[in-house]
C-alpha positions in Angstrom: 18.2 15.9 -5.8 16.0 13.4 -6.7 12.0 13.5 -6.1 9.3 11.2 -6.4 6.1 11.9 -6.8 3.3 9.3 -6.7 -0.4 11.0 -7.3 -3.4 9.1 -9.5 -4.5 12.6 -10.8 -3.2 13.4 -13.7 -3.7 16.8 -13.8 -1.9 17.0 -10.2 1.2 15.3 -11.5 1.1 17.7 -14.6 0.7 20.8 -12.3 3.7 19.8 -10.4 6.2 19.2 -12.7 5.1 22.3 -14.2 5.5 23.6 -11.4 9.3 22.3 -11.0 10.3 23.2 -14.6 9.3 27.0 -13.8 11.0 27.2 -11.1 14.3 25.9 -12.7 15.4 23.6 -10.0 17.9 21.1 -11.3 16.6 18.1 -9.6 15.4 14.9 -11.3 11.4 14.1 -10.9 10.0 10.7 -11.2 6.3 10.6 -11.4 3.6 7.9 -11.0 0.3 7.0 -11.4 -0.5 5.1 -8.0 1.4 3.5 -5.1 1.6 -0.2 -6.9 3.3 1.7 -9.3 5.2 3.3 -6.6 6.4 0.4 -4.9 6.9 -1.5 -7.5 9.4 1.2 -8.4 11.0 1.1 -5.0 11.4 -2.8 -4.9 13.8 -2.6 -7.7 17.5 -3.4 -6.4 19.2 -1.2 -8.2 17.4 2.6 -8.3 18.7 5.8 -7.8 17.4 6.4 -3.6 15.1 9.3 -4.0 15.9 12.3 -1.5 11.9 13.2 -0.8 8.8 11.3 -1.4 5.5 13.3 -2.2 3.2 10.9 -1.5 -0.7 11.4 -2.3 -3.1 9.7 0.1 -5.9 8.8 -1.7 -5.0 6.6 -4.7 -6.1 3.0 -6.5 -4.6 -0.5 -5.9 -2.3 0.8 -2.9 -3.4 3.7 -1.2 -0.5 6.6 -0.1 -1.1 5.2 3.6 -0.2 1.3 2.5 2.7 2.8 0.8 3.9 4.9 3.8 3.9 2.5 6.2 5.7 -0.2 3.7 8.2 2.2 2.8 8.8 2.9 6.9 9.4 -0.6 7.5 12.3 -1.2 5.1 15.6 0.0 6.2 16.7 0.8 3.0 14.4 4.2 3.5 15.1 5.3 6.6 16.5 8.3 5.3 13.9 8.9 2.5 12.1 12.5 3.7 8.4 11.5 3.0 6.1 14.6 2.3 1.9 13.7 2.5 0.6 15.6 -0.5 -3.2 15.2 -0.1 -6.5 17.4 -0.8 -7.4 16.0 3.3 -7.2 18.6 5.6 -8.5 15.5 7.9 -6.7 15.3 11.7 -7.0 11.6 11.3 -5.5 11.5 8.3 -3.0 14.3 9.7 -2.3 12.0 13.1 -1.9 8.6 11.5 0.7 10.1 8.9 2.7 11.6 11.9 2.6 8.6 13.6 3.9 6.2 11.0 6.8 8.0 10.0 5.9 10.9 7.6 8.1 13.8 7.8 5.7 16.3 6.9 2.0 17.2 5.8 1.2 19.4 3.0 -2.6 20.1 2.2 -2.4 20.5 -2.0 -2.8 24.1 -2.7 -5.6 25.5 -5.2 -3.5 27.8 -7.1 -0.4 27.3 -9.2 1.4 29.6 -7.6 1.2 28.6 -4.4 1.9 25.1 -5.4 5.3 26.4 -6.6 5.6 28.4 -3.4 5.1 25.2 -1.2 7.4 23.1 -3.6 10.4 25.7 -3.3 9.9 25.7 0.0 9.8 22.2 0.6 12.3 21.2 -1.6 14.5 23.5 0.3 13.8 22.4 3.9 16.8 21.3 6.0 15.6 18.1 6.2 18.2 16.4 8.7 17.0 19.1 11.0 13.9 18.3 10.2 13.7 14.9 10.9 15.6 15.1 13.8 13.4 17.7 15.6 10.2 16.1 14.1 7.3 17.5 15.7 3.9 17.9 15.3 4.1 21.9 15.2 6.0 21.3 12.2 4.3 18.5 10.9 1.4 19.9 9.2 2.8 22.6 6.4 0.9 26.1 5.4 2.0 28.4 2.9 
């Protein structure tokens, strides 16, 4: 499987690789810095289509929302699970995820291990289910 992550804190980005190392999964993890960096990324004709996106909201030059809603309108990631990775706990923030396209809404944890919890699960997720059945009960994720 191949995951994206795009998150300006460093320390975040660190944490969740950590994270996937410990827990042994053998997917691939791209990581980057802000959403320019993202897209930038995803513009490129020829890359390896990522499987799920964790996508941080708040970030520099193009924030996680920009970035959502251009990724949504291209075709080419329509079957791209999105996952909002953000510190907001906001129902604005929440709503206007949901409503342009994310799949689902994860408030960062504050502890390691349940960062590694919510990335196992997450990782895990039927996500053709999910996506198909995509509701706003199971929208917002809590570990």
């Amino acid at each position: 499987m191949h995951i994206l992550i795009a998150d300006d804190d460093e320390d975040d980005r660190t944490f969740f690789s950590e994270a996937m190392m410990e827990l042994k999964m053998n997917n691939k993890l791209t990581l980057f810095n802000d959403g320019k960096d993202l897209m930038d990324y995803l513009s490129c004709p020829d890359i390896v289509m990522p499987h799920i996106l964790f996508l941080d909201l708040n970030m520099p030059y193009m924030s996680g929302f920009e970035c959502l809603k251009e990724i949504r309108a291209d075709d080419r990631f329509k079957d791209v699970s999105i996952a909002i990775y953000s510190t907001s706990s906001s129902e604005k923030d929440i709503e206007d995820t949901f409503v342009e396209g994310a799949n689902i809404y994860i408030k960062k944890p504050n502890d390691f291990s349940n960062l590694k919890k919510v990335i196992k699960e997450v990782v895990n997720i039927n996500w053709q289910f999910h996506s198909s059945g995509l509701n706003k009960e199971t929208f917002f994720f809590s570990i």
